[in-house]
C-alpha positions in Angstrom: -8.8 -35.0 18.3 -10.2 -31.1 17.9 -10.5 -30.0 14.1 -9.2 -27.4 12.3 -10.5 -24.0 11.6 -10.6 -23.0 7.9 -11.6 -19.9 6.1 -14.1 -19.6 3.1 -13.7 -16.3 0.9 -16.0 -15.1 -2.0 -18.4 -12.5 0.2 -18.2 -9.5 1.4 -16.8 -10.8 4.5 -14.6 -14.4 5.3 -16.6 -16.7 6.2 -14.9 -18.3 9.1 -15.9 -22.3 9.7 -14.8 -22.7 13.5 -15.2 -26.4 14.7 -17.5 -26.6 18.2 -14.5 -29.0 19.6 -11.8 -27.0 18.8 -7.9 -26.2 20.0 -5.8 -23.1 19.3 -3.0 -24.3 19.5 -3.5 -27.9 17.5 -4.8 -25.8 15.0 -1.9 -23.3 14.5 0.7 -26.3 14.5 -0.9 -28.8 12.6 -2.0 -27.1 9.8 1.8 -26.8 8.7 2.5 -30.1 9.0 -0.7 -30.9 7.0 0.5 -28.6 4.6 4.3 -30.2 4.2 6.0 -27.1 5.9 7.8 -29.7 8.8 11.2 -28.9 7.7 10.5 -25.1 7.0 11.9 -22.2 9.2 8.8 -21.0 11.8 11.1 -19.1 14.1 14.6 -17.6 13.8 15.4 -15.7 16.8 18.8 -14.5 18.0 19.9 -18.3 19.4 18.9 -20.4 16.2 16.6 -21.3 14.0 13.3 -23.9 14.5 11.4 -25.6 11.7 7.6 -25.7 12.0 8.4 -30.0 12.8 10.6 -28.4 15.9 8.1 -26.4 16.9 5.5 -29.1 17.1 7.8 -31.4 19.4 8.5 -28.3 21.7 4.8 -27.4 22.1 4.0 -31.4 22.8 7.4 -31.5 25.5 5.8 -28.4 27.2 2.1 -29.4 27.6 3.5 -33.0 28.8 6.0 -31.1 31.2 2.9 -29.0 32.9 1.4 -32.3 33.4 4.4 -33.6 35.1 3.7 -30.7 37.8 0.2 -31.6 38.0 -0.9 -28.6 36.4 -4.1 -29.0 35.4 -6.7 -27.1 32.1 -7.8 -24.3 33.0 -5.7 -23.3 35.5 -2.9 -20.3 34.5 0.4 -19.8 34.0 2.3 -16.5 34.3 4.3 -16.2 31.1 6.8 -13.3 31.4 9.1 -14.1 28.6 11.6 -12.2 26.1 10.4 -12.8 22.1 12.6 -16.3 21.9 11.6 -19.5 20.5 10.5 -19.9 24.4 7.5 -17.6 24.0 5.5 -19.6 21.6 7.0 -22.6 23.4 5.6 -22.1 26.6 2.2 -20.6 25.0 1.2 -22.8 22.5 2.5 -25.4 25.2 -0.2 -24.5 27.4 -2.9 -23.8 25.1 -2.6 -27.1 24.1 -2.8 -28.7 27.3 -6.0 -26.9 27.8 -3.8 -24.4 30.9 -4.8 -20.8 30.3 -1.7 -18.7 29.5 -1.2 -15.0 30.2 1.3 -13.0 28.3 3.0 -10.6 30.5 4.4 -7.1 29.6 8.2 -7.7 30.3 8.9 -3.8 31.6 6.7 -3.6 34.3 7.5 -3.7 38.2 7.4 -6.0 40.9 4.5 -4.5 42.3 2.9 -5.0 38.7 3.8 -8.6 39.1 2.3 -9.2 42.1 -0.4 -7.6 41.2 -0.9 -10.1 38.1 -0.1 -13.0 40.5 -2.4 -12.7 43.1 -5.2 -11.2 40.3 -5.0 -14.7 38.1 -3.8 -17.1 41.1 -1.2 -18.4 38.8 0.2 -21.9 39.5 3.1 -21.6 37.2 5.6 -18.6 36.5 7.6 -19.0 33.2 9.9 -16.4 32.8 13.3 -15.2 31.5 16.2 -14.8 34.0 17.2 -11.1 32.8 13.3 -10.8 34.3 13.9 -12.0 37.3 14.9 -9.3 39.1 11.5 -7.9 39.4 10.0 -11.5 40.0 12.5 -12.5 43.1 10.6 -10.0 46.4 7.7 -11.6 45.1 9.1 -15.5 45.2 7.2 -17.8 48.3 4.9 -14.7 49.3 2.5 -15.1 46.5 0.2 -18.2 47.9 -1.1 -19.7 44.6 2.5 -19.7 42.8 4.0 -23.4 42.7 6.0 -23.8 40.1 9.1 -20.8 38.6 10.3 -22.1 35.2 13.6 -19.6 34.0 14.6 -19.4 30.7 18.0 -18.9 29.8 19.5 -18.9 33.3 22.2 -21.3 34.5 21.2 -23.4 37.8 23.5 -21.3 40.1 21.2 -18.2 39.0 18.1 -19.8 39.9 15.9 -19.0 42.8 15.7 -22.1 45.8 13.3 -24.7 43.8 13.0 -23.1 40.3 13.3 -25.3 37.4 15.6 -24.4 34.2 13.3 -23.8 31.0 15.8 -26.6 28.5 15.1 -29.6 30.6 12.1 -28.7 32.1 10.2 -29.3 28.4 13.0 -32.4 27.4 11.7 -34.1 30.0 8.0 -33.8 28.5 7.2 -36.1 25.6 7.7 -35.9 22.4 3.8 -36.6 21.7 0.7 -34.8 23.0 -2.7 -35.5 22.8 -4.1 -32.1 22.5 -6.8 -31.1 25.6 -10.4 -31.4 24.0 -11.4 -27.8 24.4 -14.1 -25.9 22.2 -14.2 -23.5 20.4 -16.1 -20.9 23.2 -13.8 -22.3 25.8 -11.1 -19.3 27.5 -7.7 -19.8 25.8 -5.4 -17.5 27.5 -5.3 -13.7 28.6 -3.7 -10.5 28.0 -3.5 -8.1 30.7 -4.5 -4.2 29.6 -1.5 -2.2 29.0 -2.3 0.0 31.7 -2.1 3.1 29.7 -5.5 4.8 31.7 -4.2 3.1 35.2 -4.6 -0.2 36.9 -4.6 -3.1 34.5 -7.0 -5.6 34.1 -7.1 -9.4 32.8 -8.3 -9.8 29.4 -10.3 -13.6 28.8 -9.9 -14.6 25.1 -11.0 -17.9 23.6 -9.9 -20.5 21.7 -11.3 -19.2 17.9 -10.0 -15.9 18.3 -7.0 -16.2 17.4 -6.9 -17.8 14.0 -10.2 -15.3 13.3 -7.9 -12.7 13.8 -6.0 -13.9 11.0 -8.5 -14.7 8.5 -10.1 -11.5 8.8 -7.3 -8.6 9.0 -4.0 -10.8 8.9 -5.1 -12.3 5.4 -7.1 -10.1 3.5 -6.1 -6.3 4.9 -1.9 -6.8 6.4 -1.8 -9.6 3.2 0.7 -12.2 4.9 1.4 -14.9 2.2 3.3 -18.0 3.1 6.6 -17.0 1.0 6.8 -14.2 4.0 9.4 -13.6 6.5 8.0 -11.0 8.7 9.4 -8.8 11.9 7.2 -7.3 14.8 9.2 -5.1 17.1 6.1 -5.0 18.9 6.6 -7.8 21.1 4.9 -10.9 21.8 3.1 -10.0 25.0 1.8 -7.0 23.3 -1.9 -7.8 21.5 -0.4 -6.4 18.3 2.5 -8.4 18.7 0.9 -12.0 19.5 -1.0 -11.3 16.3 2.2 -10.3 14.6 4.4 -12.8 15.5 2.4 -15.9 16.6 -1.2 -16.1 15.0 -0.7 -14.6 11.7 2.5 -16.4 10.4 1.7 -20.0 12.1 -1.7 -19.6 10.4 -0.2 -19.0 6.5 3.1 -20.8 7.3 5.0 -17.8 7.3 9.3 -17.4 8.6 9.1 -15.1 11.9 12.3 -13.4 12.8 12.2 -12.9 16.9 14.4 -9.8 19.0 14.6 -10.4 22.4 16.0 -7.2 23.1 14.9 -3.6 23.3 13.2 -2.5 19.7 15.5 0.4 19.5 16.0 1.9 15.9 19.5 0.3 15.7 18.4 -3.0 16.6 15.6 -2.8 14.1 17.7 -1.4 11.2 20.1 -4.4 12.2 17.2 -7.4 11.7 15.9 -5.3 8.8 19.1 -5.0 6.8 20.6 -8.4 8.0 17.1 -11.1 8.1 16.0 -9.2 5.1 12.3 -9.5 6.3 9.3 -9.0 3.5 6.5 -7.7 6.2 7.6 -5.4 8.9 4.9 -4.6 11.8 6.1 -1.3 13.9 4.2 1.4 16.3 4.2 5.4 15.8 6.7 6.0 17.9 9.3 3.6 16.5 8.7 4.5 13.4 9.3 8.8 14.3 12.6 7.3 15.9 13.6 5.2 12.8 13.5 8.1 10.6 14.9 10.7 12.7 18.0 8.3 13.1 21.7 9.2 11.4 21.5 6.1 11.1 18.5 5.4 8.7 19.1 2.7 6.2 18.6 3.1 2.4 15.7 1.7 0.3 17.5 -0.9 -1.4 19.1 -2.1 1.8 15.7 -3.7 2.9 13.3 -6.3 1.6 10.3 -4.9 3.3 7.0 -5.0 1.1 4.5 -4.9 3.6 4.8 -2.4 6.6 1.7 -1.6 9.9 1.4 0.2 12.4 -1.4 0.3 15.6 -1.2 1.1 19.2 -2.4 4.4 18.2 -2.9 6.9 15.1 0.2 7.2 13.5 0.6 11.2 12.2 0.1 11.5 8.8 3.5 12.9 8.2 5.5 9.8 9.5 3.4 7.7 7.4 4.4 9.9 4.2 8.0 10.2 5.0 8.6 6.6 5.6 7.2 6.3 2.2 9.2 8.9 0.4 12.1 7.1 1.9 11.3 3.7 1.1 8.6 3.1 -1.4 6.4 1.1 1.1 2.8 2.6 2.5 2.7 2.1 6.5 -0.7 0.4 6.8 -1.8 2.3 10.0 -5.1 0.9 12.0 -6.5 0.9 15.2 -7.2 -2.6 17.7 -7.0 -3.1 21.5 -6.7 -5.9 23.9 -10.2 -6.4 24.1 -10.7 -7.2 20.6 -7.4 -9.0 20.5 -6.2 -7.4 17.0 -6.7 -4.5 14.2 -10.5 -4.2 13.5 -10.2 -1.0 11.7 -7.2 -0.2 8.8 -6.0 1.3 6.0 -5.2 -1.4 3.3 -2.6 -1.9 0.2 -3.8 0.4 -2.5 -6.2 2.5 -0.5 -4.4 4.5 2.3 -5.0 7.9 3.1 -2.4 8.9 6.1 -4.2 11.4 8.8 -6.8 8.3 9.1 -7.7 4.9 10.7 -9.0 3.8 7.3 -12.3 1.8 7.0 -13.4 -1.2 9.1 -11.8 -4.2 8.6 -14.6 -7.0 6.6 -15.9 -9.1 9.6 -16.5 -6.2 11.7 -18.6 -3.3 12.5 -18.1 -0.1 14.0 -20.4 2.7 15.1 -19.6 6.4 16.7 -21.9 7.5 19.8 -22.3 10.2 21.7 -22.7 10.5 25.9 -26.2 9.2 25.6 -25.2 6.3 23.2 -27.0 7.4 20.1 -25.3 7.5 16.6 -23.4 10.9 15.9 -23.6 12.4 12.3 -21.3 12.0 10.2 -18.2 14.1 10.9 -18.8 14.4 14.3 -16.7 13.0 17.4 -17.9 10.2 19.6 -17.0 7.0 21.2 -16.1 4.4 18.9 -17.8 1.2 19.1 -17.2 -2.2 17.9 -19.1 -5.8 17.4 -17.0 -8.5 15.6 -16.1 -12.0 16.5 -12.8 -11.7 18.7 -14.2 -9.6 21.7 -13.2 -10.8 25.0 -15.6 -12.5 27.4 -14.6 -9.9 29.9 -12.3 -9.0 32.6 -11.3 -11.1 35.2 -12.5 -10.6 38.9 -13.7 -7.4 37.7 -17.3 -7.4 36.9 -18.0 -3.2 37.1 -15.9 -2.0 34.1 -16.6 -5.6 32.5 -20.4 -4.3 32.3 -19.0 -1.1 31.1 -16.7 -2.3 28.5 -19.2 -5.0 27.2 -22.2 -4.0 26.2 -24.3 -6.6 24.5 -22.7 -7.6 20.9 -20.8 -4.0 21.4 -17.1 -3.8 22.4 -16.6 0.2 23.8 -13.0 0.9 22.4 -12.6 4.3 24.4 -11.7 6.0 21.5 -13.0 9.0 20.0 -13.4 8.9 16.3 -15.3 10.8 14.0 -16.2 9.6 10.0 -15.1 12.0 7.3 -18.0 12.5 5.3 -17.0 12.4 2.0 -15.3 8.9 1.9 -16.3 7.0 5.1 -12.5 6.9 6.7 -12.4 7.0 10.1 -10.4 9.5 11.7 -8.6 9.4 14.9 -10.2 11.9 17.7 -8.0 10.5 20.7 -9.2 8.8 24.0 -12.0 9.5 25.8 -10.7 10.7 29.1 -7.9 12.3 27.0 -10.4 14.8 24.9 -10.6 18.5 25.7 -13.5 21.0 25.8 -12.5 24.4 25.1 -14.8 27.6 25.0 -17.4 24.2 24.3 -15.9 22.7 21.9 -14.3 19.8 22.0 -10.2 19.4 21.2 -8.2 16.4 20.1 -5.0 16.4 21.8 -4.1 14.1 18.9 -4.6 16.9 16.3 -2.4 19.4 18.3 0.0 16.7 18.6 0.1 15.9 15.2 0.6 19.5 14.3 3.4 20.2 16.9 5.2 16.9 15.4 5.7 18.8 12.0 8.1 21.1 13.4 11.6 20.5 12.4 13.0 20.9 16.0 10.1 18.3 17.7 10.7 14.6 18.0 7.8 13.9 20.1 4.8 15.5 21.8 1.9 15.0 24.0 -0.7 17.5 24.8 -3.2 17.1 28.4 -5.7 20.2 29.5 -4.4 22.6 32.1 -6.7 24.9 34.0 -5.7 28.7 33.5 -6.4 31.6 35.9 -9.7 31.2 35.4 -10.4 27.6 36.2 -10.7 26.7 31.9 -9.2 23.7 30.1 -6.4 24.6 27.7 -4.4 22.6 26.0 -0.8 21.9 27.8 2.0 20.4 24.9 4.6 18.5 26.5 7.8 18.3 23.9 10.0 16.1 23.5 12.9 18.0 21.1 15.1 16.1 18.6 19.1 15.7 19.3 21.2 19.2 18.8 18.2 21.6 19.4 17.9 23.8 22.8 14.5 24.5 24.5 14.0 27.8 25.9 10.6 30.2 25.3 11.7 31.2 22.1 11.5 28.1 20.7 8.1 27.4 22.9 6.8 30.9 21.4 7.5 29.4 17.9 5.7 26.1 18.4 2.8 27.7 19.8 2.6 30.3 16.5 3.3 26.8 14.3 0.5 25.4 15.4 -2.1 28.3 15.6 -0.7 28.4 11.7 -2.0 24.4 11.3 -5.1 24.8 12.8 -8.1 27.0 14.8 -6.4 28.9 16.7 -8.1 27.9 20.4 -6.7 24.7 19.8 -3.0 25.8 20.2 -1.2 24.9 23.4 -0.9 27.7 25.9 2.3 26.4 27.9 4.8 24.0 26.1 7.2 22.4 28.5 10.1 20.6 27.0 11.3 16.8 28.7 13.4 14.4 27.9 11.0 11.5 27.2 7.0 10.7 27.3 5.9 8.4 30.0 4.8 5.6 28.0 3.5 1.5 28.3 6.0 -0.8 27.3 3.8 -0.7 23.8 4.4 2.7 23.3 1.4 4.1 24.3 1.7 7.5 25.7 0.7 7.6 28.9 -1.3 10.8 29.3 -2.4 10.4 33.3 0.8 10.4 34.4 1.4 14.0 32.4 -1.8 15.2 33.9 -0.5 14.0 37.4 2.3 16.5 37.3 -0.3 19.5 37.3 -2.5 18.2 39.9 
């Protein structure tokens, strides 16, 4: 039977005990039962509730069922699922039966789909029937495929051969031996979000995800088991796994699941209604929450605890959502390589505008093109080395090298440390940064500065070449509800910024949209903006 992990405090970092033979998901389940927490509430989603004892019997049915297909460990399963009690069902499930599961982004297209299929050569496809759509061209054309498993369709819905999720895992038993894996072995992946282009299979192990926990879950977000916490970032989402899965089965946490769309109303709904205590969100839900009519009171919500990631949040969202409802928005920075947040701003010592300081556990340096240390206060790539880095990518060895370098995870991010107090400050992506008359512009910054206009909901700034073949910046504008675009108003934004900051950082053309290409994250999606000027 694999051991479980457990966490020592007292030094400047955890010190994390991981056993050589070692099982995820054993770990995350039994340690609540260990603990007494059987009858407790893990999951309450929009069906039902599941105790942490339910939870256990569905993880055992589902390993036991993926045996009954003659699935066998290490093999993968496609798991395209909305955030149900099926999710962590059909994850754990595999984990435990020593089957490698990869967490699919649930808004992508068929070709994205088939792309994922043929990439990982999944036997199994697990995956909600309002999903299907996109999954049935693909159906008998993708050769390593076997088994479809639907949840929440009816049998007349299914596809010729495709088994209903409910009795599919009642027909596993109700007892599981888990599979002897260690610690080092591959646990599951997480495709890239695909916010630079193609995306790529992300290999994690089996200790990474409780490490996650012990290092930024525990000490930095500060999930206790009294908690009932809500991610709209959803489960496929490395932010979200943490979020909703990893964190809360590690304490023995209540985690409230919303299958659909994390739209303000829907969030305001769970908030008000499930009364949540710790409340993980993304920048651009939380500009939307608080430009809402809608916006909920203070004393409406429990929330005591709030985060943010995917990337920098702008320092005035941060401070409004404060003003509004007495709670700090602990913004930090992760990425699907290093599974979780690495670097964050903690209770007690946030300062908006930054990333915060690394999280205890891990270390960070900034480098410039030749990969030597900038000073401090200057932009570079930001560089990481702690304990959850991916082995690599799958089946592509090329940015694998590039990516992993030695103990050193590149993020792709351009930071820069302010001087006086060691925060790290967000300097935006690599291929996203500008050079201007030499120097070297954050489309972040202008962003952030367009954002403070009363009349802008959103914006995204790329480089444009003018008449003479030199980057400017470009600000794409996304207005809020009632205001009219025209040059005026573009006039005005460009003299609000040049008021903000240097002036050759201000954006020369401002074109006004409805919406920001984005991931299903919310991760703006800069490439595409620069296609439209190619």
């Amino acid at each position: 039977m694999p051991e479980l992990s457990r966490v020592e405090t007292g030094g400047a970092a955890p010190r994390i005990v991981m056993p050589r033979s070692y099982n995820a998901a054993h770990d995350l389940i039994e340690r609540n039962l260990a603990a007494g927490r059987a009858g407790k509430v893990a999951y309450l989603d929009d069906d039902g509730s599941t105790t942490f004892g339910e939870l256990a019997v569905r993880v055992n049915r589902f390993a036991n069922a993926l045996g009954n297909l003659g699935v066998r460990p290490e093999e993968r399963v496609l798991v395209c699922l909305l955030d149900t009690i099926d999710f962590p069902t059909a994850f754990l499930g595999s984990i435990k039966a020593g089957v490698v599961p990869i967490a699919a982004n649930t808004l992508l297209t068929p070709r994205d789909y088939e792309f994922m299929l043929r990439d990982s050569r999944a036997r199994v496809l697990v995956v909600s029937a309002a999903l299907l759509p996109a999954f049935r061209p693909l159906l008998g054309n993708v050769a390593s495929l076997r088994h479809v498993i639907v949840s929440g369709g009816t049998g007349a819905d299914l596809p010729a051969g495709a088994l209903p999720f409910g009795p599919f895992v009642a027909a596993g038993g109700a007892d599981f031996e888990a599979a002897d894996t260690t610690c080092d072995d591959v646990c599951f992946w997480l495709y890239s979000s695909g916010s630079t282009g193609v995306p790529k299979g992300t290999m994690h192990v089996q200790s990474s995800l409780a490490t996650t926990a012990y290092l930024h879950g525990g000490p930095v977000a500060g999930i206790r088991v009294d908690d009932v916490v809500f991610s709209a970032a959803k489960l496929f989402f490395a932010y979200g796994l943490g979020n909703g899965l990893t964190y809360p089965l590690t304490f023995g946490a209540t985690t409230i699941l919303m299958a659909e769309r994390p739209t303000p109303e829907a969030v305001f709904r769970r908030l008000v209604e499930r009364k949540p205590t710790v409340f993980y969100g993304v920048p651009t839900l939380f500009a939307a929450m608080l430009a809402s009519p809608n916006l909920p009171p203070r004393e409406a919500m429990a929330v005591r605890i709030a985060t943010s990631a995917g990337e920098a949040l702008p320092e005035h969202i941060g401070k409004r959502f404060r003003e509004h409802f007495g709670v700090d928005v602990l913004d930090g920075i992760g990425s699907t390589e290093m599974l979780h947040v690495f670097l964050s701003n903690r209770s007690g010592d946030v300062r908006y505008g930054t990333s915060g300081r690394p999280v205890p556990g891990y270390e960070l340096r900034i480098v410039d093109e030749a990969g030597a240390d900038v000073a401090p206060g200057e932009v570079g790539e930001l560089l990481v080395k702690g304990p959850t880095a991916a082995l690599g990518y799958w089946n592509n060895r090329e940015k694998s090298r590039a990516t992993f370098q030695g103990e050193w995870t590149r993020s792709g991010d351009k930071y820069r440390v302010d001087p006086q107090d060691g925060r790290y400050v967000y300097a935006g992506r690599t291929d996203d940064m500008l050079k201007v008359g030499g120097i070297y512009v954050s489309p972040v910054e202008v962003e952030s500065a367009l954002v403070t206009h009363e009349a802008v909901l959103e914006a995204a700034v790329v480089g444009r070449e003018d008449a003479d073949r030199l980057m400017k910046p470009m600000a794409y504008v996304v207005l809020k509800a009632g205001r009219t675009p025209g040059e005026a108003l573009a006039e005005e934004l460009r003299q609000h910024v040049k008021l903000q900051l240097a002036p050759y950082k201000y954006p020369r053309w401002v074109e006004f949209i409805d919406e920001l290409p984005k991931t299903a994250t919310g991760k703006i999606q800069r490439f595409k903006l620069r296609a439209r000027l190619a």
